[in-house]
C-alpha positions as CSV (number, residue, x, y, z in Angstrom):
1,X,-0.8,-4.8,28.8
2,X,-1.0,-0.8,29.3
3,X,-3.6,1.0,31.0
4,X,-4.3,4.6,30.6
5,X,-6.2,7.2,32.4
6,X,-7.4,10.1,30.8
7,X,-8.5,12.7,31.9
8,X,-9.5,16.1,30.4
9,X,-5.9,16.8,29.2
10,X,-4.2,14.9,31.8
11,X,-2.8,11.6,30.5
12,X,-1.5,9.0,33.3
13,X,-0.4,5.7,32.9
14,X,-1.0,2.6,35.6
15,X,1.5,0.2,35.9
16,X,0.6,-3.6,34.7
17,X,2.8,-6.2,35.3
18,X,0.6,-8.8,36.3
19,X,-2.4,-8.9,34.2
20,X,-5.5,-10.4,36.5
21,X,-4.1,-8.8,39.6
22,X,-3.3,-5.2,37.7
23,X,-7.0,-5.2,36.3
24,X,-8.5,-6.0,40.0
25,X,-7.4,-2.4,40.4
26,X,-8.6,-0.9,37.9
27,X,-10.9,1.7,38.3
28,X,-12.8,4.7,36.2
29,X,-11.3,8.5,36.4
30,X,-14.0,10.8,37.9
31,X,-14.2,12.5,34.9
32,X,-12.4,10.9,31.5
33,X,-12.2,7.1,30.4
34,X,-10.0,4.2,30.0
35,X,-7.9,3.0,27.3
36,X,-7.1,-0.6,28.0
37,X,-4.4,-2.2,25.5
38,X,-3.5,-5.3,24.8
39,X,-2.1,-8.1,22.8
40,X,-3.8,-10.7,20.8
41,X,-1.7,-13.1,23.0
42,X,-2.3,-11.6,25.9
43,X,-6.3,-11.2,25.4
44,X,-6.4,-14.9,24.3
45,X,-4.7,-16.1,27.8
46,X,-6.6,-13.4,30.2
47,X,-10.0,-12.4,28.3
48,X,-11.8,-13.9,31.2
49,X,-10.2,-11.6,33.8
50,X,-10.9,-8.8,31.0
51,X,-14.5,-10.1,30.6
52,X,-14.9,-9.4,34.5
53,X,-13.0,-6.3,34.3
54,X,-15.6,-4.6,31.7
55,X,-18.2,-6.2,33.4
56,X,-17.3,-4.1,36.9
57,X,-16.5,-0.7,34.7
58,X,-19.2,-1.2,32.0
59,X,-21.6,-3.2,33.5
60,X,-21.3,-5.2,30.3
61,X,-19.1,-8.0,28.6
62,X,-17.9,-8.4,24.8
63,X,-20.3,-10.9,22.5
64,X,-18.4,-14.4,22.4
65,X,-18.2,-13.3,18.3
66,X,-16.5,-10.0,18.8
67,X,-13.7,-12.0,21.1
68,X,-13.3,-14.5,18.0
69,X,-12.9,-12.0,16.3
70,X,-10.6,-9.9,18.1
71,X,-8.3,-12.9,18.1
72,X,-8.9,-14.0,14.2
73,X,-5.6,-12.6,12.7
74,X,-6.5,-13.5,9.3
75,X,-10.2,-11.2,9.4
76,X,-10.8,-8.1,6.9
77,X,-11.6,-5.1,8.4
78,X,-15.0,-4.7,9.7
79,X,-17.5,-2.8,11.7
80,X,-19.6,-4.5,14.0
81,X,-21.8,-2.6,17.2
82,X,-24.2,-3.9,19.6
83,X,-26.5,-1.5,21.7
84,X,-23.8,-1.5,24.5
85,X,-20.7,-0.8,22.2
86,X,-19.2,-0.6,19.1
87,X,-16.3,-2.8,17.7
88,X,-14.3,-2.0,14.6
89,X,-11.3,-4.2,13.3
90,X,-9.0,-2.2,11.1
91,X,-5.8,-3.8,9.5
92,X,-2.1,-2.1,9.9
93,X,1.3,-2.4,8.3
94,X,2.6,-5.4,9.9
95,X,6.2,-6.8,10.9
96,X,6.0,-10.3,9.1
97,X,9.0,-11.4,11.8
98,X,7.4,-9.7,14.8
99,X,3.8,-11.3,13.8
100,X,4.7,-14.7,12.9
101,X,4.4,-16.4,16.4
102,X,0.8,-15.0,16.2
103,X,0.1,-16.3,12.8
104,X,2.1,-19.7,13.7
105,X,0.0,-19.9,17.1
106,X,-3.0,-19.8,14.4
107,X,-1.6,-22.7,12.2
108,X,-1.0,-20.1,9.4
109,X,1.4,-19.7,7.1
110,X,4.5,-17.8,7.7
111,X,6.2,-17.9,4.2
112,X,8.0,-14.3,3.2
113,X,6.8,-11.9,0.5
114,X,9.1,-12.2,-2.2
115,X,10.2,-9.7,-4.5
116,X,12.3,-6.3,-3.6
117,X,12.0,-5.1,0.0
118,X,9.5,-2.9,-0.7
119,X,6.6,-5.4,-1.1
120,X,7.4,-7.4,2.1
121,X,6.1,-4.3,3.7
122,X,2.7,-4.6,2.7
123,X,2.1,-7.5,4.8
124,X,-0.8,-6.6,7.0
125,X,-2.1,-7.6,10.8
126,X,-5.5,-6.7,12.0
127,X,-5.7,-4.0,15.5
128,X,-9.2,-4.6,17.5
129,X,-11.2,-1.7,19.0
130,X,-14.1,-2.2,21.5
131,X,-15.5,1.4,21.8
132,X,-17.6,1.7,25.2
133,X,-19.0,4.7,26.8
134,X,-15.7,5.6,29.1
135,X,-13.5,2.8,27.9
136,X,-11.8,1.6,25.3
137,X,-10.2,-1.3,24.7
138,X,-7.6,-1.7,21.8
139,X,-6.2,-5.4,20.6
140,X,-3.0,-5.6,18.9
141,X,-0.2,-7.7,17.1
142,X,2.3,-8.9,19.0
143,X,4.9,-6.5,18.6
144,X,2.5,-3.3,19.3
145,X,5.3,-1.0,17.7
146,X,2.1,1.0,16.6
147,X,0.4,1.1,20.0
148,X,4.3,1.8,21.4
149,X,4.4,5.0,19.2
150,X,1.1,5.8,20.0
151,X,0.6,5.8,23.2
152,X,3.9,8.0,23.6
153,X,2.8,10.4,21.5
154,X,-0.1,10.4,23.4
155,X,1.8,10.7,27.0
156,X,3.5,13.6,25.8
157,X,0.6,15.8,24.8
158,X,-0.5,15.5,28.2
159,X,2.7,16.7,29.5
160,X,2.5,20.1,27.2
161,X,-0.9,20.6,29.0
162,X,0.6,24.1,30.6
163,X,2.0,24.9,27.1
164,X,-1.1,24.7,25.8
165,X,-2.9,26.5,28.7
166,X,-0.5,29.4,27.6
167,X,-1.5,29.3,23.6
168,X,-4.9,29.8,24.9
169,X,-4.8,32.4,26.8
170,X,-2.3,34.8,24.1
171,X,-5.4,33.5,21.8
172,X,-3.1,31.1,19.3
173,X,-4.9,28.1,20.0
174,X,-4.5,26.3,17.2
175,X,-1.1,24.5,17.9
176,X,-2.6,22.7,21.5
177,X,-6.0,21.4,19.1
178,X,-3.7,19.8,16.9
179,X,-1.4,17.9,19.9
180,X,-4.5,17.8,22.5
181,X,-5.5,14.6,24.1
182,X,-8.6,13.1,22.7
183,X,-12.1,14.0,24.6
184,X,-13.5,10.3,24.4
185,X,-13.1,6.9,23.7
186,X,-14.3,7.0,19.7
187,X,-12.1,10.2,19.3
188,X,-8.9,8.1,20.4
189,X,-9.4,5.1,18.6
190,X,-10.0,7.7,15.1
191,X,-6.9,9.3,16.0
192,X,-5.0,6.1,16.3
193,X,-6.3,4.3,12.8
194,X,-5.0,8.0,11.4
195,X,-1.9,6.9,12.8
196,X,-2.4,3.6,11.1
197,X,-3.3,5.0,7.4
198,X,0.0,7.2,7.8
199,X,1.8,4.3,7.7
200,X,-0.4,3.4,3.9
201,X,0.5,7.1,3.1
202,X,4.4,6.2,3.7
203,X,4.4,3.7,1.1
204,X,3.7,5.9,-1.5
205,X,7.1,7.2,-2.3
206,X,8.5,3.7,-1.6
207,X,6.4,2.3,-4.3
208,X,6.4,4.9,-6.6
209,X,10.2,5.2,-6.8
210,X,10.6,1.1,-7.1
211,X,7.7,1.0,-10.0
212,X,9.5,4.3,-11.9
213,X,12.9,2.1,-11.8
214,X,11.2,-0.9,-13.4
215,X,9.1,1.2,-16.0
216,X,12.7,3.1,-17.1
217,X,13.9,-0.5,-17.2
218,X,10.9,-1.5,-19.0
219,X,11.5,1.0,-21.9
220,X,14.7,0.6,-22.3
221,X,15.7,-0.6,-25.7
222,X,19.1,-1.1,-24.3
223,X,18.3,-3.2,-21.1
224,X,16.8,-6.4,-21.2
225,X,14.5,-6.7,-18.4
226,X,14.5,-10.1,-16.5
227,X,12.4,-9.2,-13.2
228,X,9.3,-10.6,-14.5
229,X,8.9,-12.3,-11.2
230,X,9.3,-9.5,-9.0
231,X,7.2,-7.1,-11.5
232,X,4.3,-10.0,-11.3
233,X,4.7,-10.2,-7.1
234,X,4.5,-6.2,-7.5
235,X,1.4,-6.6,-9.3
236,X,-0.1,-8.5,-6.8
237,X,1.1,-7.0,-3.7
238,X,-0.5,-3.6,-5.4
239,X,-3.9,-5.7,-5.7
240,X,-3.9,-6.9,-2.5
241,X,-3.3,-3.3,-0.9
242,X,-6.3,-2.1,-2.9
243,X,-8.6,-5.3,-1.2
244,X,-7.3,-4.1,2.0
245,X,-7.8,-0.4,1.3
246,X,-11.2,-1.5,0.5
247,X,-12.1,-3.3,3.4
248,X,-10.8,-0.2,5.2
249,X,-13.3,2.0,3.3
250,X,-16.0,-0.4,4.2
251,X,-15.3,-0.4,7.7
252,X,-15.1,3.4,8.1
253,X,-18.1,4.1,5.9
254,X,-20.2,1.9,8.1
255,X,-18.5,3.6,11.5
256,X,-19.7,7.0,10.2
257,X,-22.8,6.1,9.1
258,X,-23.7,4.5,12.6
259,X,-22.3,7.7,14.0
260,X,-25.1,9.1,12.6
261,X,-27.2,7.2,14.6
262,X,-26.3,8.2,17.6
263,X,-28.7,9.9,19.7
264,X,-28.6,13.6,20.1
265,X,-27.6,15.4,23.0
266,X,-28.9,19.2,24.2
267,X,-25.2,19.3,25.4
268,X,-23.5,22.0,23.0
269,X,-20.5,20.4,24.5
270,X,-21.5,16.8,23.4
271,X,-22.8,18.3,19.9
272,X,-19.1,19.5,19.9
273,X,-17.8,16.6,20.5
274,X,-20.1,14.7,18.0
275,X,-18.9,16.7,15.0
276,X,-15.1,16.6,15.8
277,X,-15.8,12.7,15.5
278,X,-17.6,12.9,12.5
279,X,-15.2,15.4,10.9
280,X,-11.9,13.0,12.2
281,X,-14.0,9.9,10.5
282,X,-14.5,11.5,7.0
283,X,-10.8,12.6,7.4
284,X,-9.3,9.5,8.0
285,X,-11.8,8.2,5.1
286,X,-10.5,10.6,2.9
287,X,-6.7,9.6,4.0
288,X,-8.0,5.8,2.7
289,X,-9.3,7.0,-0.6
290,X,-5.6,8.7,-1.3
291,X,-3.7,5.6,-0.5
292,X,-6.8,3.8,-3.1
293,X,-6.7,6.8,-5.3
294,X,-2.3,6.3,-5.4
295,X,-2.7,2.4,-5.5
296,X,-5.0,2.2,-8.4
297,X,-2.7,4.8,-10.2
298,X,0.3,2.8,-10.0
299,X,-1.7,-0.3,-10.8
300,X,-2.3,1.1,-14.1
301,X,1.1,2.8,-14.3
302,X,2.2,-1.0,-14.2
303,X,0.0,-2.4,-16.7
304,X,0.9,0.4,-19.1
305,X,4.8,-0.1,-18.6
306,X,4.2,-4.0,-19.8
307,X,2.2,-3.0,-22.9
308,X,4.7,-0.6,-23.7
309,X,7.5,-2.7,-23.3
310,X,5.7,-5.3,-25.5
311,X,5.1,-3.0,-27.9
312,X,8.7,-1.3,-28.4
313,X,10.0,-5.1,-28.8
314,X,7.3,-5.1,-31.4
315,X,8.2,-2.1,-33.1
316,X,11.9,-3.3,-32.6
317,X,11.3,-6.6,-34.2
318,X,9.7,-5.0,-37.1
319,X,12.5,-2.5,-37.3
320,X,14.8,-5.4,-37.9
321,X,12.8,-7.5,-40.0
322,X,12.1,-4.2,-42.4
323,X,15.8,-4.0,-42.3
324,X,16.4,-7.9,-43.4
325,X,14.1,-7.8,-45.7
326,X,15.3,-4.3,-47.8
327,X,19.1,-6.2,-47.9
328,X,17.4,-8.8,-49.2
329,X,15.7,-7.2,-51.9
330,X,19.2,-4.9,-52.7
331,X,21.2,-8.5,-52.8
332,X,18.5,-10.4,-54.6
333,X,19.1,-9.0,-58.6
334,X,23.0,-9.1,-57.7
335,X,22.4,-13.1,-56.9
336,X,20.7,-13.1,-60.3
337,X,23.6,-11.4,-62.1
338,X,25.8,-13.7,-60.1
339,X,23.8,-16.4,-61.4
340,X,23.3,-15.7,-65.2
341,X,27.1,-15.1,-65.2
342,X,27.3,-18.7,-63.5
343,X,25.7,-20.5,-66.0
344,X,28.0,-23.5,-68.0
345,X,27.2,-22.0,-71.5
346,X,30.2,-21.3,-74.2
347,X,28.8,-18.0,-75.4
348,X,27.7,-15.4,-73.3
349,X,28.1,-11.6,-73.5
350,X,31.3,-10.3,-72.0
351,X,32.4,-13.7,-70.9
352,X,35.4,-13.2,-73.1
353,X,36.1,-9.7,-73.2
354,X,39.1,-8.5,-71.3
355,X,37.0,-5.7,-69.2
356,X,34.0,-8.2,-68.9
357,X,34.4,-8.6,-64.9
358,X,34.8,-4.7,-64.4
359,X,31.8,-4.1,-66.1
360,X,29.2,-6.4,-64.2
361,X,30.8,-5.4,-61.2
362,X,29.7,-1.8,-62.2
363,X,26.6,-2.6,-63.3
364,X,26.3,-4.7,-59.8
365,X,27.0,-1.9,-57.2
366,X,24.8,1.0,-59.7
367,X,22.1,-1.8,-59.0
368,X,22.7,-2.3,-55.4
369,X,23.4,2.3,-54.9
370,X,20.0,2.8,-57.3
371,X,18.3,0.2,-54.7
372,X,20.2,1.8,-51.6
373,X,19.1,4.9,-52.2
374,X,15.5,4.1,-53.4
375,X,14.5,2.4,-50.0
376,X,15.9,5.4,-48.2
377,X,14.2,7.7,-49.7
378,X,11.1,5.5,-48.9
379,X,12.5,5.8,-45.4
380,X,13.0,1.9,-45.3
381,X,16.3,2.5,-43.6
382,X,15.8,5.2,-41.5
383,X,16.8,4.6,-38.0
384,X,14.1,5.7,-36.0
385,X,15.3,7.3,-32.4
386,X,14.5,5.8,-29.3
């Protein structure tokens, strides 16, 4: 588990080795709030020490439901709130190796993605929040690579505090807003599920690139595509990132809509603070709807690949069969020549004259070039270009 104090722009972090004795000392900033993070493991052995601890900083403890589901590793994202606190559950980019003692612990299933490399990436893992007035705890997966990267990004804004002293004072200011330490609990846990739907953003190229290579596959006269499993796990990978991406909309929509709720304050400093939340929520909203927007598009880039690779082998079958069939026809009166000439009667014209075979043979290929050159100009042997 890691605990963090933060205040203002100062960012410290308390050492916890020892979970239930670490969080017996434990205590609020004087100005500034909490962020208490932990595993899903480590919440499901010590959330009655935790219990105690937010009942001693919050005067409160989390609703029996909101701990199931802070430990449920299979649940959508959601938004849930009491009067006390709000809790939101928001799904990341998992690690199916790193996460699968979680899911085994669960009795779930474990079994790989298949496909290319790409889609075993899309395998998901929900992070908790519990937003209360000064603290804020955050439940992860087990490996907490997210809330690792985080949280240092987060220690060193709070060591260019000076440097950003200095920006504000020559007036370019700009630069410390975008690296300063959030003001409140709800403002750190928005900037970390940005941090979360940069991941979905990553993924982008990633699939793009790996769909592009199947579509030129795809349309390829001269390749004959045999990934039909991979292209159908694609499919549905790309499905279940827009259920997710969904869910994620869902969630967010209801967070800002309950922000909306909140009471208003004659604080212009708390009326501040309000609107950055609001503006951070409809920005990481707006992130979700590009990764849906981009997920969608490639979706029906997919589709479209397979109906036009259907449709070229069409059009190539009935390339070939156009061809067979306009040999046929040239061949067909030479088989009847071939035939009359065939016949077991004693008299038949030319069948005794010295130049008799030179002359059907001349007759046979003017027949077969007067054919040749009648389908062509009917463009039934023109090659069309791929």
């Amino acid at each position: 588990m890691r605990i963090f104090s933060i205040q203002g722009t100062s960012v410290s972090e308390a050492k916890a080795d020892a979970l239930p004795q670490s969080l017996d000392s434990v205590q609020l900033p004087a100005q500034g709030y909490l962020w208490l993070s932990c595993t899903r493991q480590e919440f499901e052995q010590h959330h009655l020490p935790i219990q105690t601890t937010l009942q001693r900083l919050c005067t409160l403890q989390l609703v029996d439901l909101h701990v199931s589901d802070l430990l449920n590793v299979q649940l959508p994202s959601r938004y849930d709130f009491t009067s006390q606190y709000d809790l939101l559950v928001f799904r990341r980019l998992a690690t199916r190796s790193l996460d699968s003692d979680a899911s085994t612990a669960q009795g779930l299933s474990t079994k790989p993605r298949g496909g290319p490399p790409i889609l075993r990436r899309i395998d998901t893992s929900p992070v908790g929040f519990v937003v209360f007035d000064r603290v804020l705890l955050s439940v992860h997966p087990q490996d907490c690579s997210l809330r690792d990267s985080f949280a240092q990004r987060l220690l060193a804004s709070g060591n260019h505090t000076a440097q950003a002293t200095v920006d504000d004072t020559t007036g370019d200011n700009r630069s410390a807003g975008a690296r300063g330490v959030a003001s409140d609990p709800a403002d750190l846990m928005l900037r970390i599920i940005n941090h979360v739907v940069d991941g979905f953003l990553a993924l982008r190229r990633d699939l793009t690139h790996q769909l592009d290579h199947w579509q030129a596959e795809l349309l390829n006269p001269k390749t004959r595509f045999s990934n039909w499993g991979a292209l159908l796990d694609a499919r549905l990978a790309l499905h279940q990132l827009d259920e997710i991406c969904d869910d994620q909309r869902s969630a967010m929509q209801d967070w800002l809509e309950a922000l909306k709720t909140w009471p208003e304050s004659g604080s212009l400093s708390d009326q501040h603070a309000r609107d950055m939340l609001q503006v951070r929520s409809r920005d990481v909203l707006e992130h979700i709807e590009r990764v849906v927007h981009h997920v969608r598009r490639l979706e029906q880039n997919a589709e479209t690949a397979v109906q036009m690779h259907f449709n070229a082998q069409s059009h190539r079958t009935n390339e070939i069969m156009r061809t067979l069939t306009v040999l046929t026809a040239i061949f067909l009166p030479l088989n009847l020549i071939a035939g009359i000439f065939g016949m077991n009667f004693e008299f038949i014209p030319l069948l005794h004259r010295s130049n008799g075979f030179w002359l059907a043979m001349m007759a046979m290929l003017s027949i077969a070039a007067g054919l040749v050159a009648f389908f062509w100009r009917k463009r039934y042997l023109e090659r069309s270009a791929h």
